[in-house]
Biopython code that builds the backbone (N, CA, C, O; Angstrom):
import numpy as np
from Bio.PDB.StructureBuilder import StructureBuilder

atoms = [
    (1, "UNK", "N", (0.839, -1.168, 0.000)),
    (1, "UNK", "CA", (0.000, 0.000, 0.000)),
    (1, "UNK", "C", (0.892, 1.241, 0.000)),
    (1, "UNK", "O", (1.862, 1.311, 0.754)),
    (2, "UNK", "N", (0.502, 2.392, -0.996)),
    (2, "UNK", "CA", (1.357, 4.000, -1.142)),
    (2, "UNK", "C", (0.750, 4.944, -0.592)),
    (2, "UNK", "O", (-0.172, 5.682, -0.940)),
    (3, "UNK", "N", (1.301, 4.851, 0.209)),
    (3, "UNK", "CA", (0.560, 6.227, 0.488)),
    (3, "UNK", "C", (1.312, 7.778, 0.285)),
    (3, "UNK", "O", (2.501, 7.827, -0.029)),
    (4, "UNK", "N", (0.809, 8.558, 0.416)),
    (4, "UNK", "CA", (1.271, 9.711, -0.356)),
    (4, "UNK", "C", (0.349, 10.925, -0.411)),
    (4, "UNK", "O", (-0.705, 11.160, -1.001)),
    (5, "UNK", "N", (1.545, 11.967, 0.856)),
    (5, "UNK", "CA", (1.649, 12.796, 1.272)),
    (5, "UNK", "C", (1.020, 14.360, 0.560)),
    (5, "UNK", "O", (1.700, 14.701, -0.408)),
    (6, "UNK", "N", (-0.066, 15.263, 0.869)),
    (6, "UNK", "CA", (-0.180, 16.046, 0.431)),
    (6, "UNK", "C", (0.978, 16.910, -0.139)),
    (6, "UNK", "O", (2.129, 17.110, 0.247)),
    (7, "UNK", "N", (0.159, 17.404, -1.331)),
    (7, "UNK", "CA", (1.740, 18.581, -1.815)),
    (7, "UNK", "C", (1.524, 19.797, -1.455)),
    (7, "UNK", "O", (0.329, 20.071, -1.570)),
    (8, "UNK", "N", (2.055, 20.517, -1.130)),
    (8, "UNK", "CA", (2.205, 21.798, -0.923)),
    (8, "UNK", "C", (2.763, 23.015, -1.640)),
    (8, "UNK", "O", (3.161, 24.103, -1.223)),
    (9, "UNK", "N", (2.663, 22.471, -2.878)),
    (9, "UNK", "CA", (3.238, 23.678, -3.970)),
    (9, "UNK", "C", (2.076, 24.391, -4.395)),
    (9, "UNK", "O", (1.045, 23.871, -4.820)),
    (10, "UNK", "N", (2.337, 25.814, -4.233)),
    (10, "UNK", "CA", (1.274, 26.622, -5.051)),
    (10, "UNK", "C", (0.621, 26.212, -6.134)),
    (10, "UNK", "O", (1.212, 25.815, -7.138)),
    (11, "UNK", "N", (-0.726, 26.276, -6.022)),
    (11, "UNK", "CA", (-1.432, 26.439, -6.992)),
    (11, "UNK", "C", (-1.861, 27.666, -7.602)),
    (11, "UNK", "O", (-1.821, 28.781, -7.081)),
    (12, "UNK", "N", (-2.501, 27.207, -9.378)),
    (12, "UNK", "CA", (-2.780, 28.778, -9.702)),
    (12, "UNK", "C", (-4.179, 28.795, -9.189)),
    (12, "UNK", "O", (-4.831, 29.784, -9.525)),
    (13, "UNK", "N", (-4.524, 28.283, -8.762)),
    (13, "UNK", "CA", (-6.186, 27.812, -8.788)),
    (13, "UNK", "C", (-5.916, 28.765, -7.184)),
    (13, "UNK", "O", (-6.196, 29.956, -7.321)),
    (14, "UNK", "N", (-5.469, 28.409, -5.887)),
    (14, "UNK", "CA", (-5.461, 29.412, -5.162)),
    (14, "UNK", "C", (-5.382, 30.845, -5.006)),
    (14, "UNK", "O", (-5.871, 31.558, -4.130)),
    (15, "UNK", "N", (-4.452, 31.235, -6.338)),
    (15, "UNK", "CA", (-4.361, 32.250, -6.376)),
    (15, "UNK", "C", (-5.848, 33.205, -7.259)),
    (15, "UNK", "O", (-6.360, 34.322, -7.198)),
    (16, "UNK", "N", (-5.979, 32.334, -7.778)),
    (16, "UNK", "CA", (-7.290, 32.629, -8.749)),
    (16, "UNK", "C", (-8.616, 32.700, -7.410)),
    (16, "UNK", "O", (-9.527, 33.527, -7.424)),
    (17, "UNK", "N", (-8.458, 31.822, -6.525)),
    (17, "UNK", "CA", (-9.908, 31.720, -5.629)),
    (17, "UNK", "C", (-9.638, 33.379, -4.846)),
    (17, "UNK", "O", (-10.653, 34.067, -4.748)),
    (18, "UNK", "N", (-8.463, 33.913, -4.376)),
    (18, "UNK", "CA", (-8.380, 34.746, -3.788)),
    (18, "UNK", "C", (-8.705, 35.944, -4.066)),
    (18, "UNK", "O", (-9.231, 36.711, -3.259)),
    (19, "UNK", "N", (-8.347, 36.283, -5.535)),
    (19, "UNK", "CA", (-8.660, 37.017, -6.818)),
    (19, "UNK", "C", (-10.275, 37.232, -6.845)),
    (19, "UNK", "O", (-10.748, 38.368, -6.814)),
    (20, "UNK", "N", (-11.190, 35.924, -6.912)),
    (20, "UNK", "CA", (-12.497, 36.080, -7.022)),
    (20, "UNK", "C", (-13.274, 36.545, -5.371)),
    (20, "UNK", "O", (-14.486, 36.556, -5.158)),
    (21, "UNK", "N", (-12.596, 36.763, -4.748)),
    (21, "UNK", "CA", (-13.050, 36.827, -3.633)),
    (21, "UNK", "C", (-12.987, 38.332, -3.563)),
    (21, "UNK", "O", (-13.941, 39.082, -3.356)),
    (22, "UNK", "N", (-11.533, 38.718, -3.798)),
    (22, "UNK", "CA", (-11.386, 40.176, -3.749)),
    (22, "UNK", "C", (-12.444, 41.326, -4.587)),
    (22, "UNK", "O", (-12.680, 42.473, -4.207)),
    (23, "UNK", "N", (-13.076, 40.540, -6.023)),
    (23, "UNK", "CA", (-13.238, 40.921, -6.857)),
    (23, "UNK", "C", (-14.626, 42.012, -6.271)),
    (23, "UNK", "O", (-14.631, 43.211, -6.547)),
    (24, "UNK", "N", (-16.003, 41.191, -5.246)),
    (24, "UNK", "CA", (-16.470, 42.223, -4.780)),
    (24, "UNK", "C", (-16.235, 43.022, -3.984)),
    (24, "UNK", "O", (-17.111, 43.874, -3.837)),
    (25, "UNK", "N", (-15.551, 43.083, -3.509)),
    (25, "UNK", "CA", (-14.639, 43.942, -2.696)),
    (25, "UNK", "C", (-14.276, 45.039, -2.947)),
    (25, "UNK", "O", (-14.342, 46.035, -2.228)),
    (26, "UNK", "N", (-13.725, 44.900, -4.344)),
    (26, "UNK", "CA", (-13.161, 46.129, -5.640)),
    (26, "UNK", "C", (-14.196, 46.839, -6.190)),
    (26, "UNK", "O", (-14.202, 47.941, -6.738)),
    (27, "UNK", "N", (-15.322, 45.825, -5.904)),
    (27, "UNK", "CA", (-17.025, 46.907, -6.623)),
    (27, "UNK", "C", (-17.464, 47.457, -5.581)),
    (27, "UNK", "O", (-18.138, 48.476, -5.732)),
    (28, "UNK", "N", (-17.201, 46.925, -4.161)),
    (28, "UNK", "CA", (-18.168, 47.550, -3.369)),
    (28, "UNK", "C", (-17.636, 48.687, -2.286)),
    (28, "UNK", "O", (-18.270, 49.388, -1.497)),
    (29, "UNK", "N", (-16.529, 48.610, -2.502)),
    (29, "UNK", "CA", (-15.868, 49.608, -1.596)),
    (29, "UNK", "C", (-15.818, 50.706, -2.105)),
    (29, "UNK", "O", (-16.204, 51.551, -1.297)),
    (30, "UNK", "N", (-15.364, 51.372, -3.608)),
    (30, "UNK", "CA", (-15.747, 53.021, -3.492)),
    (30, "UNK", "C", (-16.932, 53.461, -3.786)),
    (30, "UNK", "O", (-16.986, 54.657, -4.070)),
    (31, "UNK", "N", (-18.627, 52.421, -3.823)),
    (31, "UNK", "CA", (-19.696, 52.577, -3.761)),
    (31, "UNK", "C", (-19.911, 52.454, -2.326)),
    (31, "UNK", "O", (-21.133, 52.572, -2.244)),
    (32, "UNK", "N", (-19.513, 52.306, -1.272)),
    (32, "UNK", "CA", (-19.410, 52.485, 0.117)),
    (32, "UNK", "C", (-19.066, 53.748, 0.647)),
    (32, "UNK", "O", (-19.606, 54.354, 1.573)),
    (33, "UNK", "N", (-18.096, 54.074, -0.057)),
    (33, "UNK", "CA", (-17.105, 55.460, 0.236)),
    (33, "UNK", "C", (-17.827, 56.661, -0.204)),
    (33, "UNK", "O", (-17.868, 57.779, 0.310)),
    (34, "UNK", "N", (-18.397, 56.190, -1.281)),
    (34, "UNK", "CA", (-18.928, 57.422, -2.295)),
    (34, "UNK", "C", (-20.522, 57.720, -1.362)),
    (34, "UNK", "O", (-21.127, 58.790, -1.311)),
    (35, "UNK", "N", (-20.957, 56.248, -0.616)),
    (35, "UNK", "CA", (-22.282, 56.949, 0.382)),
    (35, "UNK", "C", (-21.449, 57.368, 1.556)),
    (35, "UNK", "O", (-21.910, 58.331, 2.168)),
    (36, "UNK", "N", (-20.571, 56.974, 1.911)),
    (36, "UNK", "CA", (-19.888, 57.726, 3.653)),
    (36, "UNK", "C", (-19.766, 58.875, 3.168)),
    (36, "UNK", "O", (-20.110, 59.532, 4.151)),
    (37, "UNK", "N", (-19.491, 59.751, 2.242)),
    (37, "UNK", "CA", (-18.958, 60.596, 1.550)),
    (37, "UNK", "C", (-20.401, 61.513, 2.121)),
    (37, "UNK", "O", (-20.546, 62.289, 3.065)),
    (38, "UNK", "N", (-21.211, 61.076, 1.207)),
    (38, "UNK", "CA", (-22.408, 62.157, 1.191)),
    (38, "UNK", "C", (-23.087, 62.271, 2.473)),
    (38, "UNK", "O", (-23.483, 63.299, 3.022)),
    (39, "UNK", "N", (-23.198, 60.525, 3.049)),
    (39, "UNK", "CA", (-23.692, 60.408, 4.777)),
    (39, "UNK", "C", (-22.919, 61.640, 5.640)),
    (39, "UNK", "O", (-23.510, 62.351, 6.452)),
    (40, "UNK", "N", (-21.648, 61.742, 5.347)),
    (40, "UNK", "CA", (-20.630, 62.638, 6.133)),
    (40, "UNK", "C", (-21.485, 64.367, 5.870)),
    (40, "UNK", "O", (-21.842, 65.065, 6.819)),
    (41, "UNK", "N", (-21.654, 64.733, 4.504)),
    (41, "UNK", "CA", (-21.942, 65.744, 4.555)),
    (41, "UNK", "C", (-23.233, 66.312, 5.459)),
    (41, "UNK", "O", (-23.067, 67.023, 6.450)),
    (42, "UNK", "N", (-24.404, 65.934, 5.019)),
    (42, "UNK", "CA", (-25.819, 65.190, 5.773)),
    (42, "UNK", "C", (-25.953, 65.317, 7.225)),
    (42, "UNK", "O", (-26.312, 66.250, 7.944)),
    (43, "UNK", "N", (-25.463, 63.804, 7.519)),
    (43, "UNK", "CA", (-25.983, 63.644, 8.883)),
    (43, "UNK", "C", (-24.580, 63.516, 9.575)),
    (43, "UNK", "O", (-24.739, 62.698, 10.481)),
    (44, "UNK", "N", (-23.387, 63.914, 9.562)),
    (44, "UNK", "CA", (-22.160, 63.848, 10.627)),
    (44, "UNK", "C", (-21.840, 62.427, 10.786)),
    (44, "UNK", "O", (-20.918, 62.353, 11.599)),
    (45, "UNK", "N", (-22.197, 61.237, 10.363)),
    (45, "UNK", "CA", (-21.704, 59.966, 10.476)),
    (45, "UNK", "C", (-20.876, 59.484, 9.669)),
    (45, "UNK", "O", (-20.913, 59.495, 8.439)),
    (46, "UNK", "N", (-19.626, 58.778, 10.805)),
    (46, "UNK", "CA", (-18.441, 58.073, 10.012)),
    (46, "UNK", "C", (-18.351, 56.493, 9.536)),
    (46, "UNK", "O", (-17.382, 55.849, 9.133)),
    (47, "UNK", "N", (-19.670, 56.131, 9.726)),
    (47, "UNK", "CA", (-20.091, 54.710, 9.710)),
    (47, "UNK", "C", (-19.792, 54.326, 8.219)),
    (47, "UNK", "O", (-18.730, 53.722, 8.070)),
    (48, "UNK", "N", (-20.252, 54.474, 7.512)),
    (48, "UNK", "CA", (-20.204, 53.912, 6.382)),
    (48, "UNK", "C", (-18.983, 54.701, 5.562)),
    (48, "UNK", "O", (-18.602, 54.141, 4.534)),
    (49, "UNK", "N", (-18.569, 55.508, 5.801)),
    (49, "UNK", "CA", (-16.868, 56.076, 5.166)),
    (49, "UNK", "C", (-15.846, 55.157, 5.887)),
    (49, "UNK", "O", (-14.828, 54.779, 5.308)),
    (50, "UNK", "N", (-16.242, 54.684, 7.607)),
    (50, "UNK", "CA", (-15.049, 54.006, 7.756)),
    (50, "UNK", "C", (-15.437, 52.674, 7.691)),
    (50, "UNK", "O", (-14.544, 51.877, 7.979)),
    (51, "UNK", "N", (-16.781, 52.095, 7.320)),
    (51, "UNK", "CA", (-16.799, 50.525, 6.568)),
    (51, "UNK", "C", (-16.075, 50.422, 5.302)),
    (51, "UNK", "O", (-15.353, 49.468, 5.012)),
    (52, "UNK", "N", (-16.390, 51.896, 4.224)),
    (52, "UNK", "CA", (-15.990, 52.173, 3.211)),
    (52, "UNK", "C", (-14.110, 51.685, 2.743)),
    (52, "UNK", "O", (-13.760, 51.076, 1.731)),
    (53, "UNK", "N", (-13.366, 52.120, 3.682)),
    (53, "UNK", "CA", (-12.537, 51.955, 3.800)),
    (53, "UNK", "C", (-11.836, 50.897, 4.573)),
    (53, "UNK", "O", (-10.618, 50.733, 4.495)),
    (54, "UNK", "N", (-12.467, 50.322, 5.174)),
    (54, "UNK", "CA", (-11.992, 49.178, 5.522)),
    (54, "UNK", "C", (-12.024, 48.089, 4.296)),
    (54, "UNK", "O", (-11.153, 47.335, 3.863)),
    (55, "UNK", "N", (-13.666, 48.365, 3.840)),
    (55, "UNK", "CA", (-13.416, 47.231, 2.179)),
    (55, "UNK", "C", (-12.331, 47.004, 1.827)),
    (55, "UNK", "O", (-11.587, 46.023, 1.794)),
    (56, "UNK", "N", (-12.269, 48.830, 1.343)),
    (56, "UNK", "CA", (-10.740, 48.996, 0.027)),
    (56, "UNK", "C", (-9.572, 48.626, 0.538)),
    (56, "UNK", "O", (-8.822, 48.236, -0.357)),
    (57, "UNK", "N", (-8.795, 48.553, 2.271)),
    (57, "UNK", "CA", (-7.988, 47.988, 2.596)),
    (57, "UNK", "C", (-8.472, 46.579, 2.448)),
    (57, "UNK", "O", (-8.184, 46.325, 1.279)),
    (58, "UNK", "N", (-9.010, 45.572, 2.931)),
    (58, "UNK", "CA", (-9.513, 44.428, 2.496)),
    (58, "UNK", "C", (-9.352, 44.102, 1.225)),
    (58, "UNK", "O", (-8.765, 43.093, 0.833)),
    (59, "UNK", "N", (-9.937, 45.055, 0.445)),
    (59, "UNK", "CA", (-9.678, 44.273, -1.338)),
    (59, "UNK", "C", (-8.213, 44.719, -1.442)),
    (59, "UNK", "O", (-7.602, 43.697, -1.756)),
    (60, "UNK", "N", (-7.544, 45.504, -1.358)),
    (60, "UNK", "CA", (-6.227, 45.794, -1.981)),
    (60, "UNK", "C", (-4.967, 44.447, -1.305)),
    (60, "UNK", "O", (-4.010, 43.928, -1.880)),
    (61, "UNK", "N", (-5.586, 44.212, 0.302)),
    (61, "UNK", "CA", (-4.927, 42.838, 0.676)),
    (61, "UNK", "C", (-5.222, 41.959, -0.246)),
    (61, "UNK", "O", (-4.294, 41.791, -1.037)),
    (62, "UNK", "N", (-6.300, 41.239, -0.483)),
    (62, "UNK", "CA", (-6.461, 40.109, -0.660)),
    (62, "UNK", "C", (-6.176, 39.606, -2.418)),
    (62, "UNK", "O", (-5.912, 38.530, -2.954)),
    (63, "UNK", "N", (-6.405, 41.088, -2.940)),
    (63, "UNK", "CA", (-5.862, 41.152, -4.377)),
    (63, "UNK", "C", (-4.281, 40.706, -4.243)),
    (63, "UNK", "O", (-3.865, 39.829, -5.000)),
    (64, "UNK", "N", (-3.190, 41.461, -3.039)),
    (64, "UNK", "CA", (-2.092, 40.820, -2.983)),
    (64, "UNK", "C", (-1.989, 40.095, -3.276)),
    (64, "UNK", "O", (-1.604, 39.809, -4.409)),
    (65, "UNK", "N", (-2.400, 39.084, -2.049)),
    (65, "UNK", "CA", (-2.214, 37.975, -1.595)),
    (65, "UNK", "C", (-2.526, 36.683, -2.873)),
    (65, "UNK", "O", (-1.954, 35.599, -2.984)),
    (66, "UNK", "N", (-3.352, 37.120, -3.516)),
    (66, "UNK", "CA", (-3.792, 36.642, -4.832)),
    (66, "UNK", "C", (-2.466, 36.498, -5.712)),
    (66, "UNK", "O", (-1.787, 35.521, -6.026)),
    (67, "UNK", "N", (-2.362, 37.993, -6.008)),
    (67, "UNK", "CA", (-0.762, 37.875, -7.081)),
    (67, "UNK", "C", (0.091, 37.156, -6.619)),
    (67, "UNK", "O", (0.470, 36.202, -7.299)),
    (68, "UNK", "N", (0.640, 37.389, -5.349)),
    (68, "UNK", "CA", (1.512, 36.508, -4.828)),
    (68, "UNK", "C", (1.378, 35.184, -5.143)),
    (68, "UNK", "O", (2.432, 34.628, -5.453)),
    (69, "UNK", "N", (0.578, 34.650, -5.151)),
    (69, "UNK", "CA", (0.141, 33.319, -5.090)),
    (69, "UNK", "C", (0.438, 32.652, -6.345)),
    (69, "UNK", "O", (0.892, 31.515, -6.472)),
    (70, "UNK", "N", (0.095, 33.591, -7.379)),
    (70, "UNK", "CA", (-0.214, 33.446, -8.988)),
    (70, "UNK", "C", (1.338, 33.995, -9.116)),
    (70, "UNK", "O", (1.545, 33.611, -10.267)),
    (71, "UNK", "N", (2.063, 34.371, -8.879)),
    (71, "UNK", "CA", (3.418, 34.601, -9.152)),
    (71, "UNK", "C", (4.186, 33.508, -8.492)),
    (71, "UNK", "O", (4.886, 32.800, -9.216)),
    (72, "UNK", "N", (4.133, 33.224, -6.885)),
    (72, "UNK", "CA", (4.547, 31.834, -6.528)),
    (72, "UNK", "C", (4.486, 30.964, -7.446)),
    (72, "UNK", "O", (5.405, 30.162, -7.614)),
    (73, "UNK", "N", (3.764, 30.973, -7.941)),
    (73, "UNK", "CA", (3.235, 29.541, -8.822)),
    (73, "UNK", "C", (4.104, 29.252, -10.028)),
    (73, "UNK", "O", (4.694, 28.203, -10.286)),
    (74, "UNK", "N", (4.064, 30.582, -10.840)),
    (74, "UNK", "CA", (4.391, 30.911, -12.127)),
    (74, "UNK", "C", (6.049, 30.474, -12.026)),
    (74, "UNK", "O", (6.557, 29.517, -12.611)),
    (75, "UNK", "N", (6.885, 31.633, -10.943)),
    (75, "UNK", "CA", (8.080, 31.587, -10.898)),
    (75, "UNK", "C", (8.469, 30.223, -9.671)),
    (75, "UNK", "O", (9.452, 30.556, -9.010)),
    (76, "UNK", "N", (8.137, 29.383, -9.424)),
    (76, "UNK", "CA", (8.736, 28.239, -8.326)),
    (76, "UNK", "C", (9.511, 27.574, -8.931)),
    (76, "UNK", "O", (9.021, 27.203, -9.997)),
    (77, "UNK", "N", (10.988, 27.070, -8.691)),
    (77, "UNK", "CA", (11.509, 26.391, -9.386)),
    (77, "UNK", "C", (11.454, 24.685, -8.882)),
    (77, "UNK", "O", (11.854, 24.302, -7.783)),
    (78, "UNK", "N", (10.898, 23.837, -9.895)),
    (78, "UNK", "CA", (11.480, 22.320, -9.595)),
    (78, "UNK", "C", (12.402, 22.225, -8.862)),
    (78, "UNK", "O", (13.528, 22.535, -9.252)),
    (79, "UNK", "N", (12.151, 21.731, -7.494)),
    (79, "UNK", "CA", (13.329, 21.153, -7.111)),
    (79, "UNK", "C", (13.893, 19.405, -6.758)),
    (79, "UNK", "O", (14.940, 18.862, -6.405)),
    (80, "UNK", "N", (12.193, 18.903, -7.178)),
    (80, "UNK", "CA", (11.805, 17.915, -7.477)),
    (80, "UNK", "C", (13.207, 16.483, -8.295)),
    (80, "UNK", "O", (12.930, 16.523, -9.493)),
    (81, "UNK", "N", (14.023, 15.756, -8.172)),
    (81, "UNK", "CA", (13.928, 14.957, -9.318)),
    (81, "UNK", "C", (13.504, 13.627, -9.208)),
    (81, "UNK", "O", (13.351, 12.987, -8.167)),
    (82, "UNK", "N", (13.328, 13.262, -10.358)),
    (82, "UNK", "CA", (12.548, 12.426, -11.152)),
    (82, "UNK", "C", (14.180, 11.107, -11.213)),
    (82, "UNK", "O", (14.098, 10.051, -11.840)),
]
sb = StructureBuilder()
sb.init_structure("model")
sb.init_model(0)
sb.init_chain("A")
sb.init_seg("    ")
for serial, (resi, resn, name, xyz) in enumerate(atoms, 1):
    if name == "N":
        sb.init_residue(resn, " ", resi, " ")
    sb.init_atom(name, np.array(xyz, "f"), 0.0, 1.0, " ", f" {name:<3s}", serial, name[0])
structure = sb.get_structure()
């Protein structure tokens, strides 16, 4: 019987899931900002300017973390032999 050990080399597929995750993130955060914006003028509340911005830090991480991943992948060298 073989048994046989998970691998642990990057995938592009991780980097791609991270990517789709970020992706609403990237739509919904300066449509967040753009109501804290006007909420701010209005009624004096920082609620939704500083959800607003928490998104866009959120998407700009996780977009990283994405490339990284998708660049890990791309550039890893075999160290594997056969």
């Amino acid at each position: 019987m073989l048994i046989t050990m998970k691998n642990n080399k990057p995938t592009i597929f991780n980097g791609l899931k991270y990517l789709a995750i970020a992706l609403p993130f990237l739509f919904f955060a300066p449509i967040v900002i753009t109501i804290g914006f006007k909420a701010l003028k209005k009624g004096h509340t920082f609620l939704w300017l500083l959800l607003g911005i928490i998104l866009a830090i959120a998407a700009m991480t996780i977009t990283a973390i994405g490339i990284l991943k998708i660049s890990n992948y791309l550039f890893e060298k075999d160290n594997e032999k056969d």
